[in-house]
C-alpha positions as CSV (number, residue, x, y, z in Angstrom):
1,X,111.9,141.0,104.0
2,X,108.2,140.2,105.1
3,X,106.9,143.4,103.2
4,X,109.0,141.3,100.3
5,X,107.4,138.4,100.8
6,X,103.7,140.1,100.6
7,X,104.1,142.0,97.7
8,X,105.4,138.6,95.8
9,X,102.4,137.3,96.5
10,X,100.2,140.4,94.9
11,X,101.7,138.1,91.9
12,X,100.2,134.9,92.6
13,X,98.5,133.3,89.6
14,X,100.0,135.7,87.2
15,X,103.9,135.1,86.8
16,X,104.1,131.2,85.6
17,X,106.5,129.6,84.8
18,X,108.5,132.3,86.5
19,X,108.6,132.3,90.1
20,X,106.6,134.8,92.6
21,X,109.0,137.8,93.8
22,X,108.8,140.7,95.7
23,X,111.5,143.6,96.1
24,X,111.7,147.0,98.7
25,X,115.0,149.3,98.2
26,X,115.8,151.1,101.8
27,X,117.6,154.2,102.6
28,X,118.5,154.4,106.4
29,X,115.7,153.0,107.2
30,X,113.1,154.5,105.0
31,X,111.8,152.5,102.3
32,X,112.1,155.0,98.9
33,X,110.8,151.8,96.3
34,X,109.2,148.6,96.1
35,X,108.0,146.4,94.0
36,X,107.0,142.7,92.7
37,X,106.7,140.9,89.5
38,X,103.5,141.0,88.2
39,X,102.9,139.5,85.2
40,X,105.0,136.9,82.9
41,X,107.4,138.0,80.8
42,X,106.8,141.8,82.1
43,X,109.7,143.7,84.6
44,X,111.1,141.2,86.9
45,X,110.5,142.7,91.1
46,X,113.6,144.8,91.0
47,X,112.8,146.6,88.5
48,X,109.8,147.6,89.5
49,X,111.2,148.3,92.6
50,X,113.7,150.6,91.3
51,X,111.1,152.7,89.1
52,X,108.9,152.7,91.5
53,X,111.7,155.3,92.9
54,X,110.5,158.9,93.0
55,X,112.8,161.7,91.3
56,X,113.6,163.4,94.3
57,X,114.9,160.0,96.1
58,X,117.2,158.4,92.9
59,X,120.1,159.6,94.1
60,X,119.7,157.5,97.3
61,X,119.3,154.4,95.2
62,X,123.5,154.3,95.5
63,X,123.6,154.1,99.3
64,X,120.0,151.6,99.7
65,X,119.9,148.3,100.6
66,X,117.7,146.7,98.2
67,X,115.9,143.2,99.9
68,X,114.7,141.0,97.4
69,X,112.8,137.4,98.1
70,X,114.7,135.3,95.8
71,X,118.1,135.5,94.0
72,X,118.4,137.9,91.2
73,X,118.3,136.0,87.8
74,X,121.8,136.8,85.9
75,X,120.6,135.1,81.9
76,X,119.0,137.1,79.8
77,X,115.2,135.8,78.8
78,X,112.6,137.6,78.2
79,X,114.0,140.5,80.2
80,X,117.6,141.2,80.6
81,X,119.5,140.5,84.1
82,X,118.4,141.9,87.1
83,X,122.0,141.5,88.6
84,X,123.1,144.1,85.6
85,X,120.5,146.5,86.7
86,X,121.6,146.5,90.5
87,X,125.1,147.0,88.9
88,X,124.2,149.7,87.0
89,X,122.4,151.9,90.0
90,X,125.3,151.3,91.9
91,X,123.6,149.4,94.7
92,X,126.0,148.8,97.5
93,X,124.2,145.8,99.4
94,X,121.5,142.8,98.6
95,X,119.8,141.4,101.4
96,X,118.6,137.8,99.5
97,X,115.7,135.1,100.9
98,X,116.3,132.0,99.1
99,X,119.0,131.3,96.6
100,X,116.8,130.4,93.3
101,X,117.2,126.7,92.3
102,X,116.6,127.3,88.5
103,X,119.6,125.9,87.0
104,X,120.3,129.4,84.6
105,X,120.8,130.9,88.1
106,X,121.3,128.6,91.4
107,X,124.4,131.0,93.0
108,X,125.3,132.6,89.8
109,X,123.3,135.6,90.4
110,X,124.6,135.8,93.9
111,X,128.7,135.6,92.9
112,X,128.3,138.1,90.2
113,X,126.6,140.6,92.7
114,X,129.9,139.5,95.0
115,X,132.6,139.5,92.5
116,X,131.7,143.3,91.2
117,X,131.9,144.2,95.2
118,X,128.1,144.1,96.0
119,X,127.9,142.6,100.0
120,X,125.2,140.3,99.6
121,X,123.7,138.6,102.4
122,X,121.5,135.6,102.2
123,X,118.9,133.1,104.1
124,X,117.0,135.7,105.4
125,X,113.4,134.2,106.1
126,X,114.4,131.2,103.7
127,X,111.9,128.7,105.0
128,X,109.1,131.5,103.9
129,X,110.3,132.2,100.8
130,X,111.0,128.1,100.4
131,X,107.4,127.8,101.0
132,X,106.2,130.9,99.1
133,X,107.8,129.4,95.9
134,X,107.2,125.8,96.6
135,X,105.3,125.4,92.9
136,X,108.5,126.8,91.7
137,X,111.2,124.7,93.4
138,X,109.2,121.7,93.2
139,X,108.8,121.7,89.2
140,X,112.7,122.4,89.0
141,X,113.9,120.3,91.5
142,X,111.6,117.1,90.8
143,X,111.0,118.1,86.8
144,X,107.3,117.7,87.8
145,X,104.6,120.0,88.5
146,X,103.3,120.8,92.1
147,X,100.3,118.2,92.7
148,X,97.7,119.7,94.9
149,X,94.7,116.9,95.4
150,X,91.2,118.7,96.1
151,X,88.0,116.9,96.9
152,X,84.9,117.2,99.5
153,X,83.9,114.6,101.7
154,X,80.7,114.3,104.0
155,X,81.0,113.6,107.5
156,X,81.2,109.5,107.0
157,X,83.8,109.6,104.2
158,X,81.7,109.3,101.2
159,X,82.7,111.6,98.2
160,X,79.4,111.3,96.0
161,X,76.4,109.2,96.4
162,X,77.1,106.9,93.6
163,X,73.5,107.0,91.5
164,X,75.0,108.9,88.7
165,X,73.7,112.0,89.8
166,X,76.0,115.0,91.2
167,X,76.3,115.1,94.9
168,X,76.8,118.6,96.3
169,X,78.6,118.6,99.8
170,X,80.4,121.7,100.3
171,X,78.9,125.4,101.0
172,X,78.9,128.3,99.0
173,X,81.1,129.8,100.8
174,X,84.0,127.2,100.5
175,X,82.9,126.7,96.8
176,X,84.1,130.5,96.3
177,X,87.2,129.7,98.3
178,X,87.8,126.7,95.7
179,X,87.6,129.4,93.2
180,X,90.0,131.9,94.6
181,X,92.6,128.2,94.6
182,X,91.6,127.9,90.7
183,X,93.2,131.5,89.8
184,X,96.4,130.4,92.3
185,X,97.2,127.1,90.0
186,X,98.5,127.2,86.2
187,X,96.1,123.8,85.2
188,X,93.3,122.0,86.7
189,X,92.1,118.4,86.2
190,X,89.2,115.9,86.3
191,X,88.5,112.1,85.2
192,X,86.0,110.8,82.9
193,X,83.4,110.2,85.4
194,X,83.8,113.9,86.5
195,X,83.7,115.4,83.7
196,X,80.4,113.1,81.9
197,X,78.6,113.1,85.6
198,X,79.2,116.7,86.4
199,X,79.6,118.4,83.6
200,X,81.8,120.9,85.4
201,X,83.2,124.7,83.2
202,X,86.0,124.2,85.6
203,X,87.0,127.7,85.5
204,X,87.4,130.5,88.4
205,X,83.8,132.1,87.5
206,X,83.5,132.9,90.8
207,X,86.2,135.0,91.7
208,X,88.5,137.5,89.8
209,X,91.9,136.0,88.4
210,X,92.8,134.3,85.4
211,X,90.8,130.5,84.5
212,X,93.6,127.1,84.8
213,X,94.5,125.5,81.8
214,X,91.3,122.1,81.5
215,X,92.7,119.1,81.7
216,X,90.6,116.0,81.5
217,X,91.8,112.2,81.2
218,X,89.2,110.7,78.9
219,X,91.1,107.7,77.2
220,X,88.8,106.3,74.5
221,X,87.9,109.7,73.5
222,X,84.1,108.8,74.9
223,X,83.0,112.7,76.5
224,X,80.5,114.1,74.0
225,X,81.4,117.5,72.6
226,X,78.4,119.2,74.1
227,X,80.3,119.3,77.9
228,X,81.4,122.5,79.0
229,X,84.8,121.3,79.0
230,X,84.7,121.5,75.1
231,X,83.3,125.1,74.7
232,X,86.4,126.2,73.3
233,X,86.9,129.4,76.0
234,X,89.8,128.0,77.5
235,X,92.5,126.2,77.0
236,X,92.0,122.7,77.3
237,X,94.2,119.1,77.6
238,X,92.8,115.8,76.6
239,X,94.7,113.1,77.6
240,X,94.1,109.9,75.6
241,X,94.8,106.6,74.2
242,X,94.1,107.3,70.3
243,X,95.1,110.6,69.0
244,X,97.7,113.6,68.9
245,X,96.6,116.2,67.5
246,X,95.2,120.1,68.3
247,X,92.1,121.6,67.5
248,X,92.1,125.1,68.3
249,X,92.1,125.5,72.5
250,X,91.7,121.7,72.6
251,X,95.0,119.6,72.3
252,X,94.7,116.2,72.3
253,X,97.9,113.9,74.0
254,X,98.4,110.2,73.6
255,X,99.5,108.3,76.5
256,X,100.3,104.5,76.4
257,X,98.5,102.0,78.2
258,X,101.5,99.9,78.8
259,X,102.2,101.3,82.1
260,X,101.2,103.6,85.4
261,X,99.6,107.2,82.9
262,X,100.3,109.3,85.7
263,X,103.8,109.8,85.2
264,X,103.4,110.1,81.8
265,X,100.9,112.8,82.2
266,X,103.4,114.5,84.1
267,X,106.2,114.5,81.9
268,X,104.1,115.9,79.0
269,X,103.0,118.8,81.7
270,X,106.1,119.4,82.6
271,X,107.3,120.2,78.8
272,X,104.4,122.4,78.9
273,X,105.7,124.3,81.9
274,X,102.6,124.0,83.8
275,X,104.2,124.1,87.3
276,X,101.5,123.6,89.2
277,X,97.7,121.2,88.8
278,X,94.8,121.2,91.2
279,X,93.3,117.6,90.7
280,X,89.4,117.6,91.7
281,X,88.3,114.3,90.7
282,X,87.0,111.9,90.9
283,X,88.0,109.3,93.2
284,X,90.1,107.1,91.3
285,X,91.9,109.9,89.4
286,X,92.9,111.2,92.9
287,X,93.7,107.7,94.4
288,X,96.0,107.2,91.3
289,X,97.6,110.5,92.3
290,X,97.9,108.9,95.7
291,X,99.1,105.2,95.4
292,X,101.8,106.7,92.6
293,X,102.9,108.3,95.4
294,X,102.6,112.1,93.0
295,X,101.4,114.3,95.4
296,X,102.6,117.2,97.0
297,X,99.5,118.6,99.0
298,X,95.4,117.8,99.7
299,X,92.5,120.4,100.6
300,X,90.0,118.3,101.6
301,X,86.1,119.9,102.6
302,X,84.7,118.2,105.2
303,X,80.6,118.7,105.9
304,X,80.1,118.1,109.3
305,X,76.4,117.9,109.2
306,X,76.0,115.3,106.0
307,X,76.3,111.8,105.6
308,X,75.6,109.5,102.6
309,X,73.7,106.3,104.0
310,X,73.1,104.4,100.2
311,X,75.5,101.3,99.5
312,X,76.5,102.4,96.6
313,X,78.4,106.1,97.6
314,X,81.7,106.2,97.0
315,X,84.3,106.7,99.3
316,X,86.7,109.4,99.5
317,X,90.4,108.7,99.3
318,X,92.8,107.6,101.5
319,X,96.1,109.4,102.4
320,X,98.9,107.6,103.7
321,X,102.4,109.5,104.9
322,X,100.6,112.5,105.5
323,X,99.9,115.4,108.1
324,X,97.9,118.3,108.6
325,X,99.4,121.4,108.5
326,X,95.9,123.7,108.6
327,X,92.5,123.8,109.3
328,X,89.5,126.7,108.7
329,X,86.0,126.2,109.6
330,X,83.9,127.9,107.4
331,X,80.1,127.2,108.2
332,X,78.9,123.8,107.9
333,X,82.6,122.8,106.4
334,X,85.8,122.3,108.1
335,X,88.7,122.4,105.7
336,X,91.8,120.3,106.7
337,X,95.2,121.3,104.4
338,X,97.9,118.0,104.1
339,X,100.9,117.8,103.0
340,X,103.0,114.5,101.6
341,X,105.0,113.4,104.1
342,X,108.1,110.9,103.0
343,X,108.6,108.2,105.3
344,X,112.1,108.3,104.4
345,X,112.5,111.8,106.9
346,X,113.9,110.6,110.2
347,X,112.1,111.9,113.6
348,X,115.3,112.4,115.5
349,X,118.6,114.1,114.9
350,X,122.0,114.4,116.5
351,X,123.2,117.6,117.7
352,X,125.7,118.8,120.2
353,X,124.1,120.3,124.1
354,X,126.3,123.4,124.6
355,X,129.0,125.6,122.8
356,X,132.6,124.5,123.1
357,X,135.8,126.1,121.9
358,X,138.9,124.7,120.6
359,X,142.6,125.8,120.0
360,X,144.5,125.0,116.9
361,X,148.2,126.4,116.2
362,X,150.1,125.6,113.4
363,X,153.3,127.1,112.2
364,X,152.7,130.3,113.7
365,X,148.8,130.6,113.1
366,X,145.9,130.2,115.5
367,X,143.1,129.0,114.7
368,X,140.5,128.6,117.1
369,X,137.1,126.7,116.7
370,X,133.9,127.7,117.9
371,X,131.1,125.1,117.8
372,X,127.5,125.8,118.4
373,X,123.9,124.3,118.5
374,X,121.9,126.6,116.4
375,X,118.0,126.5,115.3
376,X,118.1,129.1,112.7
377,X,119.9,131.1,110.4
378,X,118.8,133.9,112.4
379,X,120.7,132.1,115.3
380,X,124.1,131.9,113.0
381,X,124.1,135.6,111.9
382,X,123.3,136.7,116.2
383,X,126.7,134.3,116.7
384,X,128.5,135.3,114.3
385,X,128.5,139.3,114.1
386,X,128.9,138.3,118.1
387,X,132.4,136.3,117.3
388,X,133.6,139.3,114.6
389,X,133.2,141.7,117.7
390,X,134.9,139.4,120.3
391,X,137.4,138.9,117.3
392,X,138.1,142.1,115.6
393,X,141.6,141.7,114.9
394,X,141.8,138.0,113.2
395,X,142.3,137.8,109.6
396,X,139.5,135.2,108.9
397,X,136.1,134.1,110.4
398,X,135.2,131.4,108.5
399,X,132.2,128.7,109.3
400,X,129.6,126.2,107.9
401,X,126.6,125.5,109.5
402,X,123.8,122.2,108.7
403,X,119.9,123.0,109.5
404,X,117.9,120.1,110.2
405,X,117.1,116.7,108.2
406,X,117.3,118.5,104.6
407,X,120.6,117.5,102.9
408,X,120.2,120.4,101.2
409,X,120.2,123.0,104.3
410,X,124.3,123.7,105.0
411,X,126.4,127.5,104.3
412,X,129.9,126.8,103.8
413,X,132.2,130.0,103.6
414,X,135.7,130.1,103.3
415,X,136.0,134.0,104.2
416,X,138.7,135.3,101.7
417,X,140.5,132.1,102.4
418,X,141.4,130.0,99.1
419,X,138.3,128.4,97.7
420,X,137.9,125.1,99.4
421,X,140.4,125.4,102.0
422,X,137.9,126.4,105.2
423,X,134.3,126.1,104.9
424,X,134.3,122.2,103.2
425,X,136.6,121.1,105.5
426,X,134.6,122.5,108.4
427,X,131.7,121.3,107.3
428,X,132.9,117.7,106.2
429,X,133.6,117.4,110.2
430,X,129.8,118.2,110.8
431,X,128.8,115.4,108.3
432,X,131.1,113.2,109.1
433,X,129.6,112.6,112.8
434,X,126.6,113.1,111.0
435,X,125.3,116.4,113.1
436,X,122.9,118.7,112.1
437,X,121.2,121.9,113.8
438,X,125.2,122.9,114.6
439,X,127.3,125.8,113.3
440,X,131.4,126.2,113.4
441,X,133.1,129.2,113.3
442,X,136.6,129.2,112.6
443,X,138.7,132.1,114.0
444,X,142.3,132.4,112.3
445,X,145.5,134.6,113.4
446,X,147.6,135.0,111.0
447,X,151.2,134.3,112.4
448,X,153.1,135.3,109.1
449,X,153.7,131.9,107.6
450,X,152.0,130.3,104.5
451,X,150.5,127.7,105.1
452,X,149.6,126.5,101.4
453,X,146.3,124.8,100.7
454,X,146.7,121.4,101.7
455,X,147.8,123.1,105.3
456,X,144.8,125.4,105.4
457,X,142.7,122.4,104.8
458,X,144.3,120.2,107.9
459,X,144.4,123.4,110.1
460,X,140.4,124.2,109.9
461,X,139.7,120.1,109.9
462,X,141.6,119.8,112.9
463,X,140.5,122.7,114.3
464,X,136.6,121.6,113.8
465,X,137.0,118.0,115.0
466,X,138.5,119.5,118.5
467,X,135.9,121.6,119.0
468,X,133.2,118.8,118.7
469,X,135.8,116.1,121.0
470,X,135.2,118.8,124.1
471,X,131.3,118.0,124.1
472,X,128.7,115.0,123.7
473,X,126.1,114.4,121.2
474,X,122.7,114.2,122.0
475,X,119.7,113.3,120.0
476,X,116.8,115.8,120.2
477,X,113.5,114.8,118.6
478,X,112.7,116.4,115.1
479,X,109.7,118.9,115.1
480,X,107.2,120.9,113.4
481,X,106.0,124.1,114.6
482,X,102.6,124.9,114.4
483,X,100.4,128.4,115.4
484,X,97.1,126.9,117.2
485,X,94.3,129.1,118.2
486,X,91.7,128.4,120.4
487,X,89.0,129.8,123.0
488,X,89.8,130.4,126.4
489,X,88.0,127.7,127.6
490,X,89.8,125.3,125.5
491,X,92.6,125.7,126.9
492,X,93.1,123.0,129.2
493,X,92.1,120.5,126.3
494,X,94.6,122.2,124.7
495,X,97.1,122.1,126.9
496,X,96.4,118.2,127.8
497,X,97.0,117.2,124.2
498,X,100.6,119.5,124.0
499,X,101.3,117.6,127.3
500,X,100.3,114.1,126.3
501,X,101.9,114.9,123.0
502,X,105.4,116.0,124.8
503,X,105.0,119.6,122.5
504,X,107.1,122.1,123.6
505,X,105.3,125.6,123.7
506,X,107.6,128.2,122.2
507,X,105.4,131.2,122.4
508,X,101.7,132.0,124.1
509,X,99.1,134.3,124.0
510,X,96.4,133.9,126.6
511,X,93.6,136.4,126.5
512,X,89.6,135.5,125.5
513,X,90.9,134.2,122.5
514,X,94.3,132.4,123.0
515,X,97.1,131.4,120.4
516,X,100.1,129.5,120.9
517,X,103.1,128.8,119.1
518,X,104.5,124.7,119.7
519,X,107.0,122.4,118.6
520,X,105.3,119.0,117.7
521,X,107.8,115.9,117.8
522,X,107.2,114.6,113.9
523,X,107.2,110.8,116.0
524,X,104.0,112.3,117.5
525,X,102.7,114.5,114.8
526,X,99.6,112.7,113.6
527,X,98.5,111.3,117.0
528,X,98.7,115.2,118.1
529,X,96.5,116.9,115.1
530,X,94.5,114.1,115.5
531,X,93.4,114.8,118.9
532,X,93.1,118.4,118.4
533,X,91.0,118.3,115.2
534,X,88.5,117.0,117.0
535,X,88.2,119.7,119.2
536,X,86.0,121.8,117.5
537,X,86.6,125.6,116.7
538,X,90.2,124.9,117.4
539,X,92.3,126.1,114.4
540,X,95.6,125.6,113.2
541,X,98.4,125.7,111.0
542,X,101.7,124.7,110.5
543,X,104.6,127.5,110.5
544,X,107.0,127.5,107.5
């Protein structure tokens, strides 16, 4: 699944509005295709994958396991189904990421695979393939694009100088880096002030990929034509207060000044399927962004050597519910990655401290209930091929499981049992003490009587709510794992702020150059990457 992951991102910058994919077919351990999907509205992954295939190997493609890092799509679009294609070849098993939110697919892709007899397994490396797709999911889920906020700041928090002439604060190095972002997002955008004091092209001249769509908010219609903006060699997005109209690459949207522009601006990019903007200025466009709440993510460049001492330099903008999930020193600049943080995402969560198992007989069946504290999905699938082999002669194993604070994070699975009749009830026990981080397993024995569906239902409730009476609940801390690297003789700085932090160290690495892997408790997050970004040449970044 990680070779999956990596070649979807080969597509990066190139498949919008579609998401990023990546597919590898594997015979007995020997992969005989792979593939990804490179362009919009060209071959989707799988196919790629599959005639990538050489003629010698096609007739293994019947007995491969074909890994794929999001949900087949089952509609036709541009390209027909990739779920008919599996069917066709014959492929036995689908190993599935991330089930694919888009609403012509969400599931559908998975139960057709099911229904013709395909074993399809799923949530394997989800959280990475979550994050791998977040433009994606984001524009679906919130009918917005992804908002990443961009903008460099010297070492006293100024963002430009103020005297109407263009301040320059980051290197060349990180202004190539800012490049290589440009090619990764589907639009770019500046305000008035940017775009008359700068007169920036705004494309990604400085490293290979395709320019963003312009956008520039410019509401009386005041930017001369001369600006680079104007120069008609890309695509480009005025948003204003007089006119509607297009003009060749320039297309000119009204907004109304009756109200906050930023969500309107969104809506009209959302119709235009941009599904992702990198906003670089200037400071009140990007505060807007902020106070509106519209953000999903900030690059900021900090210059460590310059400050601006002259009253009137601006300063840069403020962030609040945020935390820093990676930092990269790159010469005189260090650059610090955020993302939004919603204070509505609790800090702790209520779990259960050890396995328990519970016996439930009804009319000749046996059901009994296996409750566990899990961390992963990983954890569940070790648990339950475990139960199936302690097990082998019950009729049903069925189970739901909740992951973390994400309302959206459960499995439900009735087994073969009548839809509804196992995995609901199993996990309506799990919300209904409100417990997360916790998977069920439901062994049944089938003692030769029906039970009918209302019974089923009773038997695997009551068989779930005994297994969680045998044991506490506890509350455990929520927490974010980060990867922090360091120097050797850093390390007892290091370790002082993971101890004054109360970070749990999952994994280490201590040689010249050290890296650790450590759960941060979210109640503790900023105070913690606070304290170790100013340790300097420490890097790190959080872990999807």
């Amino acid at each position: 699944m990680q070779r999956c992951l990596d070649l979807a991102l080969l597509g990066a910058g190139h498949t919008a509005p579609n998401p990023i994919v990546g597919a590898v077919l594997v015979y007995e351990d020997r992969i005989i295709g792979e593939g990804y999907h490179q362009q919009y509205g060209h071959p989707h992954a799988e196919v790629n994958c599959v005639n990538s295939v050489l003629p010698e190997d096609e007739a293994l493609i019947s007995k491969s396991t074909l890994y794929v890092s999001l949900e087949p799509c089952v509609h036709f679009g541009i390209t027909p189904p990739c779920t008919d294609l599996i069917l066709k070849k014959n492929i036995p098993e689908v190993v599935v990421a991330c089930r694919d939110s888009y609403d012509e697919v969400n599931g559908k892709g998975i139960e057709k695979l099911r229904a013709a007899g395909v074993n399809v397994i799923t949530n394997i490396m989800e959280n990475e393939a979550l994050e791998l797709n977040r433009r994606f999911f984001t524009f679906h889920r919130y009918k917005r694009p992804y908002i990443i906020l961009k903008w460099a700041e010297t070492r006293d928090g100024k963002i430009s100088s103020g005297d109407k002439e263009r301040t320059f604060i980051s290197n060349e190095y990180s202004n190539r880096l800012v490049h290589k972002w440009r090619t990764e997002e589907a639009a770019i955008m500046v305000g008035t002030n940017t775009a008359l004091l700068d007169n920036p092209a705004l494309t990604a001249r400085l490293w290979p990929g395709k320019d963003p769509v312009r956008i520039v908010i410019d509401m009386q219609l005041k930017l001369p034509a001369s600006l680079k903006l104007f120069d008609g060699t890309v695509n480009t997005i005025v948003f204003n207060q007089i006119k509607q109209e297009e003009a060749g690459m320039i297309a000119y949207y009204k907004v109304e000044m009756d109200g906050p522009i930023v969500p309107q601006i969104l809506e009209v990019l959302y119709q235009l399927r941009l599904q992702s903007v990198l906003v670089e200025g200037g400071a009140k466009l990007l505060q807007s962004f902020i106070d509106e709440g519209l953000w999903d993510e900030a690059r900021v460049i900090c210059n460590r050597q310059l400050t601006i001492s002259n009253r009137q330099a601006v300063d840069a903008p403020r962030l609040p519910n945020e935390y820093l999930v990676q930092t990269q020193e790159i010469e005189t600049d260090i650059i610090k990655i955020y993302q939004h943080q919603h204070t509505s995402e609790p800090n702790n969560y209520f779990t259960i401290d050890r396995p328990s198992v519970a016996e439930f007989k009804d009319r000749g069946s046996k059901f009994l209930a296996h409750a566990y504290p899990i961390e992963s999905v990983a954890d569940f699938k070790r648990i339950l091929l475990q139960l199936k082999k302690e097990h082998p002669k019950a009729v049903h194993h069925c189970f739901a499981y909740r992951l973390g604070t994400d309302d959206n994070n459960f499995r439900a699975s009735d087994d073969g049992e009548p839809s509804g009749t196992a995995g609901r009830p199993i996990l309506g026990q799990i919300d209904s003490k409100q417990l997360t981080n916790l998977l069920i397993v439901v062994v049944r024995y089938f003692g030769g009587t029906l039970l009918g569906v209302p019974g089923l239902i009773n038997a695997y409730k009551m068989a779930a709510s005994m297994a969680l009476q045998l044991i506490p609940v506890i509350q455990r801390p929520v927490t974010v794992k980060y990867d922090i690297s360091f120097d050797y003789t850093q390390m007892n700085e290091v370790m002082q702020v993971m101890k004054s932090g109360q970070c749990e160290i999952l994994e280490r690495e201590m040689q010249l150059f050290c890296r650790i892997n450590a759960g941060i408790p979210k109640a503790n997050l900023n105070e913690v990457i606070v304290a170790l970004g100013e340790l300097q040449g420490v890097e790190f970044a959080v872990v999807p």
